[in-house]
N, C-alpha and C positions, 0 to 999 in steps of 0.2 A: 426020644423021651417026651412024655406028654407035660403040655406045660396048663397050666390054669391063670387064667386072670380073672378077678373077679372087681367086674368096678360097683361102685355105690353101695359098698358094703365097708360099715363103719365096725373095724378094728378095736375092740375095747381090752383086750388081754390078750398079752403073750406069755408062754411059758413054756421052755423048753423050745421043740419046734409045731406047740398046738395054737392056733390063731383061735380063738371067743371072738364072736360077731355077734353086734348089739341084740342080734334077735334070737342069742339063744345059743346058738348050735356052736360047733366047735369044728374046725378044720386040720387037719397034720398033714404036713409037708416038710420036705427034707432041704428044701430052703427055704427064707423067705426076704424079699425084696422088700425095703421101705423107702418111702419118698415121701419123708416129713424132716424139718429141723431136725437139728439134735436134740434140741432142750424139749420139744415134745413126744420122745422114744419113751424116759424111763418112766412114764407114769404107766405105759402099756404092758410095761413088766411084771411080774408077779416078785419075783426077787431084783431088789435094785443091783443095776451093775455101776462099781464104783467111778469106771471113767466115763459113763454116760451122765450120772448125776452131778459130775464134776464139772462137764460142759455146761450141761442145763444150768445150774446155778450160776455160771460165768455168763449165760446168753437168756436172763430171764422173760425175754418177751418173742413172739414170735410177730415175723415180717409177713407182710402182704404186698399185695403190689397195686395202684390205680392206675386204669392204663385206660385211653381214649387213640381210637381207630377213627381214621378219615382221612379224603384225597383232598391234596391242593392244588391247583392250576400253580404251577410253579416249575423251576428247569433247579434246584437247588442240587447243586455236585458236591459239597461235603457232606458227607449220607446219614453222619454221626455225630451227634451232639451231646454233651452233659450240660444241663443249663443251669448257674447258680443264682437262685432268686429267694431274698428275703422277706419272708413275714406271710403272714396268713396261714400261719402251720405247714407251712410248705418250703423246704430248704432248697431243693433242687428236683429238677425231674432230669428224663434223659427219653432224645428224639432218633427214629432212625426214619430217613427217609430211601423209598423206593428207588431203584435206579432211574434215570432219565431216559426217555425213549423206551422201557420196557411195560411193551404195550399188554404183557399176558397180568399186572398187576393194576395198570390205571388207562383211560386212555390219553391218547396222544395230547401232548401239554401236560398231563396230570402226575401226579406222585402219590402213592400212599404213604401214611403217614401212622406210626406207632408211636404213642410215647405215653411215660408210668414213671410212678412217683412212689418212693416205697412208703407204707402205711404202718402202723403201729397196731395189730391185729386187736389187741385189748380197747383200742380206741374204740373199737366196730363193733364186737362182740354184743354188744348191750342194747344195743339201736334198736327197732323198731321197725317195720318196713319203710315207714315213713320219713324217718328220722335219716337211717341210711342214705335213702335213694334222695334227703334235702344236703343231707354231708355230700355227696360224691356228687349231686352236681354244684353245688356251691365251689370245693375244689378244683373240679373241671373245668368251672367256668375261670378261676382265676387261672387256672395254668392254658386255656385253650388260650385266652385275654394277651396273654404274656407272649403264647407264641407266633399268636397271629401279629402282636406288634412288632415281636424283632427278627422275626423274618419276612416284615413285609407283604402280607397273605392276605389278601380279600376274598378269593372267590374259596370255598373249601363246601364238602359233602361228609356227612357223619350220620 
């Protein structure tokens, strides 16, 4: 069976099983896969279904995630962290670090390093390019700030 994926193509109506794509046109298919919240399904619906609106009104806002990518010179062996730190609009983030000695992700001595902090999507929506790119590094900087202190980290690449 042939499959279709279609990426960068914004979803504006469902109904039935026909997908409305912002530019117009209309697609049918006899399934169809979503990868959004709950709480932003029913507005894609043409007729509301009652237990999807029943969520969305329970979960009014949708989540994002900030998330800063970089190696540390470091041998750190608990790989997972949740960190909890107060103020600056920022409640907790969560760190995973690379395994040690695995040379096909950092090299030798290094670790790469993930770590994201969930985001309030309606906080962002409104920004500006400029405005955006001074929020997310201002929060980067207080959470890079944070984790370079408590785990001890001087040399790092990003």
């Amino acid at each position: 069976k042939e499959v279709t994926i279609l990426r960068k193509k914004k979803v504006t109506q469902i109904e039935d099983l026909d997908l409305r794509l912002s530019d117009g046109s209309v697609i049918h298919s006899d399934k169809i896969i979503l990868n959004l919240p709950v709480w932003n399904i029913p507005r894609l619906f043409l007729h509301e279904t009652a237990d999807l609106s029943r969520d969305a009104r329970l979960n009014p806002g949708s989540w994002g995630a900030l998330t800063l990518y970089l190696g540390v010179k470091s041998n750190v062996q608990e790989l997972y962290h949740q960190i909890h730190l107060k103020g600056e609009n920022i409640e907790n983030y969560f760190v995973s670090f690379s395994i040690p000695g695995d040379l096909t992700r950092a090299p030798e001595g290094w670790q790469t390093v993930t770590i994201s902090t969930h985001v309030l999507a309606s906080e962002w929506s409104g920004l500006s390019d400029l405005e955006y790119q001074a929020k997310k590094k201002s929060m980067g900087d207080v959470i890079l700030n944070d984790f370079l202190k408590r785990f001890e980290l001087t040399e790092l690449k990003h």
